[in-house]
C-alpha positions as CSV (number, residue, x, y, z in Angstrom):
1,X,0.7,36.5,68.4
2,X,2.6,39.5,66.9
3,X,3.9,37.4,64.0
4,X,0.5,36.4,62.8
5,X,-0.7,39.6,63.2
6,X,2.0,41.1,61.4
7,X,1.8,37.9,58.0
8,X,-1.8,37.5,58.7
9,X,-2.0,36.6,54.3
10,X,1.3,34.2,55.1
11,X,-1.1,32.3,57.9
12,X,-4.1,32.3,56.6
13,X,-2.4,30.9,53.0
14,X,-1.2,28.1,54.8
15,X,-4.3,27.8,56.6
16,X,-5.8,27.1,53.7
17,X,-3.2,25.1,51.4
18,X,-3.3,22.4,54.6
19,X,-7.1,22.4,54.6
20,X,-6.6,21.9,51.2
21,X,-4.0,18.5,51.3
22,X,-6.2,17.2,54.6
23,X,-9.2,17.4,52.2
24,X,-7.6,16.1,49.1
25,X,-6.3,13.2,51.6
26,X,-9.2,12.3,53.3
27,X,-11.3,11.8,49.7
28,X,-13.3,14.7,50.3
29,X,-14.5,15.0,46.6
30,X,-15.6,11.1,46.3
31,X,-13.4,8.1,45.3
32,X,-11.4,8.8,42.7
33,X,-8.9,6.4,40.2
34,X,-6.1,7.5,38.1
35,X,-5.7,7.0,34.6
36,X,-4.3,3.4,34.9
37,X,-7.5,2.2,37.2
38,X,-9.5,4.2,35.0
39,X,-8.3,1.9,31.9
40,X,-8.7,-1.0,34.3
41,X,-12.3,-0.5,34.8
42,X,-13.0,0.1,31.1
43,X,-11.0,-2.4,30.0
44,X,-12.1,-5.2,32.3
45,X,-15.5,-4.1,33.7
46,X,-17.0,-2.5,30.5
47,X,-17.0,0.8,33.0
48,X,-19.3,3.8,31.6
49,X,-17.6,7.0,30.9
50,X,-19.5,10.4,31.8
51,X,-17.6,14.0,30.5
52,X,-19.5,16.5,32.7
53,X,-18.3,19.3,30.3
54,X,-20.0,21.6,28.2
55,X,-20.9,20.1,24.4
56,X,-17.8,22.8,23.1
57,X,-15.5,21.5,25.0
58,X,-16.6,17.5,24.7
59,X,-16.3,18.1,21.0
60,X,-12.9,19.5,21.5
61,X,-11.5,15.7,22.6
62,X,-12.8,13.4,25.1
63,X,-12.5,9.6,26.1
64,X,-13.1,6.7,23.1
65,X,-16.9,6.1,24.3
66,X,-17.8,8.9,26.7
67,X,-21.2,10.3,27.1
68,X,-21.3,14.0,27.3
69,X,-24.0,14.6,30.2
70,X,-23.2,17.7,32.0
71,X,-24.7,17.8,35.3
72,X,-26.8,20.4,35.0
73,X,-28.5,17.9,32.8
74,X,-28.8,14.7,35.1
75,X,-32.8,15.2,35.4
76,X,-32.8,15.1,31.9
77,X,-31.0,12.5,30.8
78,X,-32.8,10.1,34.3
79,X,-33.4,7.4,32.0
80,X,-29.5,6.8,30.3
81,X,-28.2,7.3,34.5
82,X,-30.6,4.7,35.7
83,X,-29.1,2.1,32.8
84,X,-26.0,2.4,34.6
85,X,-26.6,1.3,38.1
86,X,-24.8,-1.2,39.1
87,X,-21.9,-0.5,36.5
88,X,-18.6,0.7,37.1
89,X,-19.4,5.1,36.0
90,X,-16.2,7.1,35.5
91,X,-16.8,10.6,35.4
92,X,-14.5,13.0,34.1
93,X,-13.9,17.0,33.4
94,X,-11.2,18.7,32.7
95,X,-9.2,18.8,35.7
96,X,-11.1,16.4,38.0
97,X,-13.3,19.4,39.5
98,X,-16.3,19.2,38.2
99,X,-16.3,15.7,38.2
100,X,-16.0,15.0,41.8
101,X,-19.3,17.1,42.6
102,X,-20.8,14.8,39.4
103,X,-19.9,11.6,41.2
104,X,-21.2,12.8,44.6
105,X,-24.8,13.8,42.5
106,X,-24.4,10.0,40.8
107,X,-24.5,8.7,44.1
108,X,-27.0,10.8,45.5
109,X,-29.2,9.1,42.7
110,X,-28.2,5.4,43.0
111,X,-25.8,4.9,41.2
112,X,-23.0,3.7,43.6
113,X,-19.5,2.7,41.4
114,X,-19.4,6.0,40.4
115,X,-16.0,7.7,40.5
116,X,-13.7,10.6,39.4
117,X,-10.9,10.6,36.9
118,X,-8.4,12.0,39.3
119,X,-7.2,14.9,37.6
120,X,-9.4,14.7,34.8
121,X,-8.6,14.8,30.9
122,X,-5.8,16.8,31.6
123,X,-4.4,13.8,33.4
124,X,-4.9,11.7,30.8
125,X,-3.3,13.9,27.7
126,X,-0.5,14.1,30.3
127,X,-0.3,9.9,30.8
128,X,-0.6,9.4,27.0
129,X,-3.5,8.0,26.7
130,X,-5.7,8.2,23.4
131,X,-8.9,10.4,23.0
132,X,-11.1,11.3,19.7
133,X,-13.4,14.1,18.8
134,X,-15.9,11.4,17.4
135,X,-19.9,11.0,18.6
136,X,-20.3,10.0,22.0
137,X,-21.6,6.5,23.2
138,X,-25.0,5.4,22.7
């Protein structure tokens, strides 16, 4: 008891970094795929990539055929998120964040393939994989 009392910022740290792994583990944050299943699903399924980013950043690079629908947007944009029920939906950020809250909301309207780019674009510069600065999917 004296040692936690004495390192109580040592405990609760690791207190938190283990609820942390435990949640990453357990797929609290909704399914997500890596960069290889990601190019899977595209590739094979015709899957629909979503960048949840802000127009600045989606301008700055983002995946060949993403829609740029950032979730404070969703009501908006109803009618293009209903076309995609049914479809594989790959959502994506910058790090993965954002995105798995944006899959959870995708879900919460129907549409139920949708999943995160684990660890976002970032990820995907680091695999190698190619992005553009061109208009976004229509």
């Amino acid at each position: 008891m004296e040692f936690i009392q004495q390192n109580i910022l040592l405990v609760i740290l690791a207190v938190t970094s283990g609820a942390m792994l435990l949640a990453t583990g357990f797929g609290i944050g909704g399914p997500r795929v890596t960069t290889s299943e990601a190019t899977n699903l595209i590739n094979r399924e015709d899957a629909q990539v979503i960048d949840v980013r802000d127009a600045a950043e989606f301008a700055g690079g983002h995946l060949i055929g993403a829609r740029n629908i950032p979730v404070a947007k969703f009501g908006e944009r109803a009618a293009d998120l209903e076309k995609m029920k049914g479809k594989p939906v790959i959502v994506c950020c910058e790090t993965g964040i954002r995105s798995g809250r944006a899959a959870r909301e995708l879900k919460k309207l129907g549409i139920e393939r949708a999943v995160n780019l684990d660890g976002g674009l970032a990820a995907w510069r680091k695999a190698g994989l190619p992005l553009t600065s061109k208009g976004e999917r229509k």
